[in-house]
C-alpha positions as CSV (number, residue, x, y, z in Angstrom):
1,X,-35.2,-5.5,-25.4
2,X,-35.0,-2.8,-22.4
3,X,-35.4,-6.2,-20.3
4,X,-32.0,-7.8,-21.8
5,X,-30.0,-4.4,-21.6
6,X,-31.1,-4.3,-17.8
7,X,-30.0,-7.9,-17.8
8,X,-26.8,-7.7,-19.5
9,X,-25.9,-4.6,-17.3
10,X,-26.6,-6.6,-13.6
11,X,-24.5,-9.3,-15.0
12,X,-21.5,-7.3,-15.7
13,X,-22.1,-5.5,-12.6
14,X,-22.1,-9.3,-10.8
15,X,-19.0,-9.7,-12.1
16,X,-16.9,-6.6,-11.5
17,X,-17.8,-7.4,-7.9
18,X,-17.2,-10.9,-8.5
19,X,-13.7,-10.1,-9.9
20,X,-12.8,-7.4,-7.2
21,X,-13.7,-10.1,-4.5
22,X,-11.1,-12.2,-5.9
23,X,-8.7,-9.6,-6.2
24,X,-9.2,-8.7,-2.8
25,X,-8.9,-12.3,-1.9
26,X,-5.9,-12.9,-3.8
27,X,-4.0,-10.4,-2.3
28,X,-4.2,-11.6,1.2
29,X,-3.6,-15.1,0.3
30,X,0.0,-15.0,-2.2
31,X,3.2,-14.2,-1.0
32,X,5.4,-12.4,-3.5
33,X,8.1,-10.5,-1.5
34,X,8.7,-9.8,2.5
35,X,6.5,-7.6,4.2
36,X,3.6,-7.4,0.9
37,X,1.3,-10.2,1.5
38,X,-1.0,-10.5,4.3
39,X,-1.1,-13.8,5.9
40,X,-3.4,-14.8,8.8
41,X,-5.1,-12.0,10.6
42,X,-3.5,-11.4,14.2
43,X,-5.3,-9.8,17.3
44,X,-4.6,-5.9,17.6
45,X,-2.5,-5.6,20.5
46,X,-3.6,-2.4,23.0
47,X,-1.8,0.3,21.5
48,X,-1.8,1.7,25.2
49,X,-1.3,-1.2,27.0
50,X,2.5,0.4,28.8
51,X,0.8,4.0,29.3
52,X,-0.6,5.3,32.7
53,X,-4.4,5.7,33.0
54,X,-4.7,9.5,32.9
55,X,-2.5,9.6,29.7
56,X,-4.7,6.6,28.1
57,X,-6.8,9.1,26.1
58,X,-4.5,11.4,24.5
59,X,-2.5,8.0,23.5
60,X,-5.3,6.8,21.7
61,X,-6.2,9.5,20.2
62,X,-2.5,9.8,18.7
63,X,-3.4,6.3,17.2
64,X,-6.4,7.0,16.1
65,X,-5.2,10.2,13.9
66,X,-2.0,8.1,12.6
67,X,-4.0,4.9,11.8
68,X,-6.7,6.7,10.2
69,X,-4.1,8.4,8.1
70,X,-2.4,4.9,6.7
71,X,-4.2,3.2,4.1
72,X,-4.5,-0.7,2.5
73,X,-2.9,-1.0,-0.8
74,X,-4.1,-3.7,-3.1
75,X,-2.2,-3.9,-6.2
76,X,-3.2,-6.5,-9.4
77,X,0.2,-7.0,-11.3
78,X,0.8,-8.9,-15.0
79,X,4.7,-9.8,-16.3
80,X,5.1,-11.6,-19.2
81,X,7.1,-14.6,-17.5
82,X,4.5,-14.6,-14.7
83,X,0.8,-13.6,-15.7
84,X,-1.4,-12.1,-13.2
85,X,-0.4,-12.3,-9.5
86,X,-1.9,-9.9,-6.5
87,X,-0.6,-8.3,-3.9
88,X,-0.8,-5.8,-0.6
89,X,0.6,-3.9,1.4
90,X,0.5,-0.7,2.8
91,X,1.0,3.4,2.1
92,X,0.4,6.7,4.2
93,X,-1.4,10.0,2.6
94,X,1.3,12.8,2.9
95,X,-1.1,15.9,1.3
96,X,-4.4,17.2,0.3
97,X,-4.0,15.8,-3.1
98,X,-4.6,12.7,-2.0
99,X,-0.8,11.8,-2.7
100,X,0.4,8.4,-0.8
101,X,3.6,7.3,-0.8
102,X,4.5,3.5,-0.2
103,X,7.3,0.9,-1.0
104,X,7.9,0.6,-4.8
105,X,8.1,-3.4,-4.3
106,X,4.6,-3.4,-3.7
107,X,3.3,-1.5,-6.7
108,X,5.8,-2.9,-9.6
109,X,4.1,-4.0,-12.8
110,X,1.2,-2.8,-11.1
111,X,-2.1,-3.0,-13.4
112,X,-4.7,-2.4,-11.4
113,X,-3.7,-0.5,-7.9
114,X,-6.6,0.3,-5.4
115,X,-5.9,1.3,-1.9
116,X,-8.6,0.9,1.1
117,X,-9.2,3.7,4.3
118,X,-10.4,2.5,7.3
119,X,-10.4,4.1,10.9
120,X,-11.0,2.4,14.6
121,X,-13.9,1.7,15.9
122,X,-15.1,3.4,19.1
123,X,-13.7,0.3,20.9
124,X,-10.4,0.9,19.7
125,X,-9.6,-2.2,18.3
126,X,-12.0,-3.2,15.8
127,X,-11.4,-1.6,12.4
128,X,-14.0,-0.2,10.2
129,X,-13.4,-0.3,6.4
130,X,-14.3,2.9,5.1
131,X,-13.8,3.0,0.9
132,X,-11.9,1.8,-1.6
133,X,-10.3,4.0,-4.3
134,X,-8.7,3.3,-7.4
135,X,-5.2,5.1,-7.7
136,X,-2.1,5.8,-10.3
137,X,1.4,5.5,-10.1
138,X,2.7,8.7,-10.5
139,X,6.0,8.5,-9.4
140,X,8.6,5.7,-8.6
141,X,12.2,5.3,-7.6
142,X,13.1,1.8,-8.1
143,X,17.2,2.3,-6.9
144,X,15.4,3.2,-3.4
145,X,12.5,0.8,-2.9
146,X,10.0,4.0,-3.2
147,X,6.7,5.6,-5.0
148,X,4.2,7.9,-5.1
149,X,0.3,7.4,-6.0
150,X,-2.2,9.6,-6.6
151,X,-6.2,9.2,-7.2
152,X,-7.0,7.8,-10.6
153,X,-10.0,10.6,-10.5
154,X,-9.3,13.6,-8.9
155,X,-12.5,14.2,-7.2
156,X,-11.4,11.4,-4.9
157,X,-8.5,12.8,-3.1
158,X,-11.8,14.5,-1.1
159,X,-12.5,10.8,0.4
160,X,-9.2,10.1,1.5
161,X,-8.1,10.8,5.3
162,X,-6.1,13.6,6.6
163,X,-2.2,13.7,5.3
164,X,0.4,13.4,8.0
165,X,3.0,15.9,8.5
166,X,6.0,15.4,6.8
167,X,9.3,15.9,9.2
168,X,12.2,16.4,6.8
169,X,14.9,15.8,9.9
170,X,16.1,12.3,10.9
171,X,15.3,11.0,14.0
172,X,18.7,10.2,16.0
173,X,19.4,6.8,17.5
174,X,17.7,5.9,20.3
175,X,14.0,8.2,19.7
176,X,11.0,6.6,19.9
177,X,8.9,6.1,16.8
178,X,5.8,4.2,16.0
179,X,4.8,1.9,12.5
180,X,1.2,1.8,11.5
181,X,0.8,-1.7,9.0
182,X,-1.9,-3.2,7.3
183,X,-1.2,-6.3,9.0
184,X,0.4,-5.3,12.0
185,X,-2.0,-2.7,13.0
186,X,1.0,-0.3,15.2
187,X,3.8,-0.9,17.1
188,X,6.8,0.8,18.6
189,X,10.1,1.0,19.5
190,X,13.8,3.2,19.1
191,X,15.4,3.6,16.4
192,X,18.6,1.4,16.6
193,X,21.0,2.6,13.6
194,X,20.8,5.0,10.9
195,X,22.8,5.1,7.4
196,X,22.5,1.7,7.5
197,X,22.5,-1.0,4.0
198,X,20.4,-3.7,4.4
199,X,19.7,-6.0,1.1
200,X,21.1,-4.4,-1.6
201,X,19.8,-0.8,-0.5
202,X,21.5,1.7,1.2
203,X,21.0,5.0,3.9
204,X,18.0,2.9,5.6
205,X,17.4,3.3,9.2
206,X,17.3,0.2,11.3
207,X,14.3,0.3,14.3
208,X,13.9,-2.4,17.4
209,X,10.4,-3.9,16.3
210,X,9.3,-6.1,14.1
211,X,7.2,-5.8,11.2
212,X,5.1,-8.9,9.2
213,X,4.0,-9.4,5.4
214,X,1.5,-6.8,4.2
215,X,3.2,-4.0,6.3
216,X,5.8,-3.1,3.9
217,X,4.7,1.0,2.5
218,X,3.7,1.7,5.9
219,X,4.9,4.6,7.7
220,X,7.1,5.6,10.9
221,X,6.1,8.2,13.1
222,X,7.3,10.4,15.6
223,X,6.1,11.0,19.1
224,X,4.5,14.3,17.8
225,X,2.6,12.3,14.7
226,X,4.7,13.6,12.3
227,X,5.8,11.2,9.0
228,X,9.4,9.8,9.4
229,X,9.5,7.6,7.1
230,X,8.3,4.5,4.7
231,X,8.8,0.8,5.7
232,X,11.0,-1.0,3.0
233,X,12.4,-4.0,4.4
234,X,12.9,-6.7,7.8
235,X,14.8,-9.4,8.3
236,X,14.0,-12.4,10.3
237,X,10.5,-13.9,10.9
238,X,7.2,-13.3,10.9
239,X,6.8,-11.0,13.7
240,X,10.6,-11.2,14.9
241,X,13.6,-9.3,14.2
242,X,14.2,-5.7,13.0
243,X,12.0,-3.6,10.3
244,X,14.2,-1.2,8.1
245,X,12.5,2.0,6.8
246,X,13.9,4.6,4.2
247,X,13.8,8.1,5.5
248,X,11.1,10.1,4.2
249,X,13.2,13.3,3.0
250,X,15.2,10.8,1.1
251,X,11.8,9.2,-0.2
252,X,10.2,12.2,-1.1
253,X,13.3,14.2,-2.8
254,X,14.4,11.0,-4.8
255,X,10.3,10.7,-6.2
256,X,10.9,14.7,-7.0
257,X,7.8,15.3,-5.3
258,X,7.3,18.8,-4.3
């Protein structure tokens, strides 16, 4: 009898991972809305490649801290009209909590939402997955393309990274910023116009980079590593044109998080 119960427990166990493969799969295969779904892996560029040699390390370490600080979000969705479908993008931890805030596209009819730290390796390029943790929607704002998760236990807001600061003033036209993505790895550029509507939502802030499927939740920062805002939107290819994020102060006050 004990020898069946053992059995019947590894099987199930076999199969949650089974299932969580797939999910995991899934998600990097559909394509469901701009800037969710991963598509083919790229090579991370050198995030330093246009900085002088002596200012190479603090540059990397800036990347390190942000990168470290952005986190995978897998999300398992069901609809009536549509069944199950998978997706992913990305989100950024804003406080101890374990609070993450990410595009509300990418959690919608959420079921099942788990989102993935990782940090770089010591090479500085290869990325090292760290956990996986399941999370709730707490919070959403649909009219702004925003939301807010939390840890589905609390216990695991301990396992998540650091939380970026949050800089409540908008960066002016022309500042440089960066975008960590979950497929895009980082890039950077100035922003190019704020206030603007783009799609259907308005008071987003157009930047000169581009961003690719899977990024969308991911975060701007500021030269200083501070939280600017959350990537909602690009137009163009993949890899080409501009990325559109919403300003986090706007994010943040619409979710009523405090």
């Amino acid at each position: 009898m004990a020898f069946h119960r053992a059995s019947a427990l590894l099987f199930r166990a076999a199969v949650a991972a089974l299932l969580f493969t797939l999910f995991t799969a899934c998600a990097a295969a559909q394509q469901l809305h701009p800037c969710i779904e991963s598509h083919a892996a790229i090579t991370p560029p050198d995030p330093c490649a246009d900085v002088a040699a002596d200012a190479r390390p603090a540059c990397m370490a800036y990347v390190r801290r942000a990168y470290a600080s952005t986190v995978y979000v897998h999300v398992s969705r069901y609809t009536a009209a549509e069944g199950m479908s998978y997706g992913a993008g990305t989100g950024e931890v804003i406080d101890a909590r374990g609070t993450v805030l990410t595009a509300y596209h990418v959690v919608q009819n959420a079921r099942l939402v788990v989102v993935g730290t990782r940090r770089l390796a010591d090479n500085g390029r290869d990325v090292i997955r760290d956990r996986d943790i399941p999370m709730e929607v707490v919070s959403t704002a649909p009219a702004l393309d925003v939301a807010l998760l939390r840890p589905a236990e609390a216990a695991e807001a301990a396992n998540l990274p650091p939380p970026f600061v949050v800089r409540r003033s908008a960066p002016a036209v022309g500042e440089r910023l960066w975008h960590f993505g979950n497929v895009s790895f980082w890039s950077h550029g100035r922003v190019e116009a704020v206030g603007v509507t783009y799609d259907g939502t308005a008071g987003l802030t157009r930047v000169s980079f581009p961003c690719r499927h899977g990024d969308s939740g991911g975060p701007f920062v500021d030269s200083d590593g501070r939280l600017v805002g959350v990537l909602l939107k690009k137009d163009g290819g993949e890899g080409e044109g501009h990325t559109f994020y919403m300003p986090v102060a706007v994010a943040l006050d619409a979710l009523g998080y405090h």
